[in-house]
C-alpha positions in Angstrom: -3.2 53.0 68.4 -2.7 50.1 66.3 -2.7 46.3 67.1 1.2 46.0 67.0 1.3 49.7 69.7 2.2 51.9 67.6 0.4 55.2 67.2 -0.1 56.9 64.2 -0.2 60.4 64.2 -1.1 62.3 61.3 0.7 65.2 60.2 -0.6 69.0 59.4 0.9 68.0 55.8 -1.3 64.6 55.6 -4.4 66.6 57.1 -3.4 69.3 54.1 -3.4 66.4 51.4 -6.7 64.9 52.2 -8.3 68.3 52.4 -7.2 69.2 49.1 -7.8 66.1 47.7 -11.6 66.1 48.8 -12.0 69.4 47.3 -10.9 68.1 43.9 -13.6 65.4 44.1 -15.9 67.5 45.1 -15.4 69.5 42.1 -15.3 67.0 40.1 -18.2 64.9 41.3 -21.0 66.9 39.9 -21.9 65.1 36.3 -22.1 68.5 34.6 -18.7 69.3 36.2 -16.9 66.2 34.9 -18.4 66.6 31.3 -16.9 69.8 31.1 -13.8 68.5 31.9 -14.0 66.0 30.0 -14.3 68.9 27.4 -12.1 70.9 28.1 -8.8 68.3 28.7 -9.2 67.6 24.8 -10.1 71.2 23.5 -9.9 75.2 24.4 -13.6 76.3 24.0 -16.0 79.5 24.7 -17.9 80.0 26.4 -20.9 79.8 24.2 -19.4 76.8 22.3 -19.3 74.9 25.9 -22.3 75.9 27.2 -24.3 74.5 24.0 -21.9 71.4 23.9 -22.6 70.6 27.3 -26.3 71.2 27.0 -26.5 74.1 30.0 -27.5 78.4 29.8 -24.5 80.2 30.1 -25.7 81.6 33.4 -25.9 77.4 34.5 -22.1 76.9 32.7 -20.6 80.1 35.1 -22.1 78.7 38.2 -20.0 75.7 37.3 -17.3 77.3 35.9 -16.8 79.2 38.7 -16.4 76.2 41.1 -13.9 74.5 38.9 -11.8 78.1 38.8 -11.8 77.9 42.6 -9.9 75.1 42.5 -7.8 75.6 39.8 -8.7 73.4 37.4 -9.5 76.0 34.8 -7.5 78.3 33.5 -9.2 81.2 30.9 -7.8 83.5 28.3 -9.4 86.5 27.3 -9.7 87.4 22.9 -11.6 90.7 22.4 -14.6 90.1 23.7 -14.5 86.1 24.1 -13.8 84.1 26.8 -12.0 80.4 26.0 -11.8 77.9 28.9 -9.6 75.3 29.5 -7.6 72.6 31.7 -4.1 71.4 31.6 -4.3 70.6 35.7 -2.4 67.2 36.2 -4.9 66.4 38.8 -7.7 66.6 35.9 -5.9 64.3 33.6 -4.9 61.8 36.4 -8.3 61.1 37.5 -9.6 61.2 33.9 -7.2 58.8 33.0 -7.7 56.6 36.0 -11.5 56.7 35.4 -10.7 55.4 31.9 -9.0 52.4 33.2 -11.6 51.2 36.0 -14.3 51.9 32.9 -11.9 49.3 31.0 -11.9 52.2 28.2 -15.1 51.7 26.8 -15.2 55.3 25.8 -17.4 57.0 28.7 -15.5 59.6 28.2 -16.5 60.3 24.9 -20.1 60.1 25.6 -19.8 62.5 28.6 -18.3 64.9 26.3 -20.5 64.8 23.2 
């Protein structure tokens, strides 16, 4: 109850949005996670190409990869034999973009993604 009596009660639909929105951090909130993202919202890579930009094995890049796919926030596409990854989730771009402006744009960003 709050100081003015009323009671808040929180809905199945609030409960929903928070646990969603936790897992979406979560996701996000490992550094190698992130720089892949970061990645990825600019460019469509490989596999290979992303696990050398990023600085991890491939085996290190799936573990990851595979977390991010579990939520959504990768989407693959299959040429031959090669594998390209890459994000258009709103939810990606949001936070990105938000993390931009409390990081006044001084191009964080950029150097998670080099």
């Amino acid at each position: 109850m709050s100081s003015k009596g009323i009671i808040t009660v929180r809905t199945n639909t609030q409960t929903d949005k928070t646990a969603v929105a936790a897992c979406l951090l979560a996701a996000m909130a490992n550094p190698k996670r992130l720089q892949i993202l970061c990645v990825l919202i600019e460019n469509e890579m490989p596999v290979g190409a992303l696990a050398n930009r990023v600085g991890l094995s491939q085996s290190a890049l799936s573990q990851h990869l595979s977390k991010l796919r579990a939520q959504n926030l990768v989407e693959t596409r299959r040429e031959a034999q090669t594998i390209y990854y890459s994000t258009h989730a709103e939810p990606v771009k949001k936070l990105l973009e938000t993390l931009d402006d409390i990081y006044d744009r001084s191009g964080w960003r950029d150097t998670l993604a080099s």
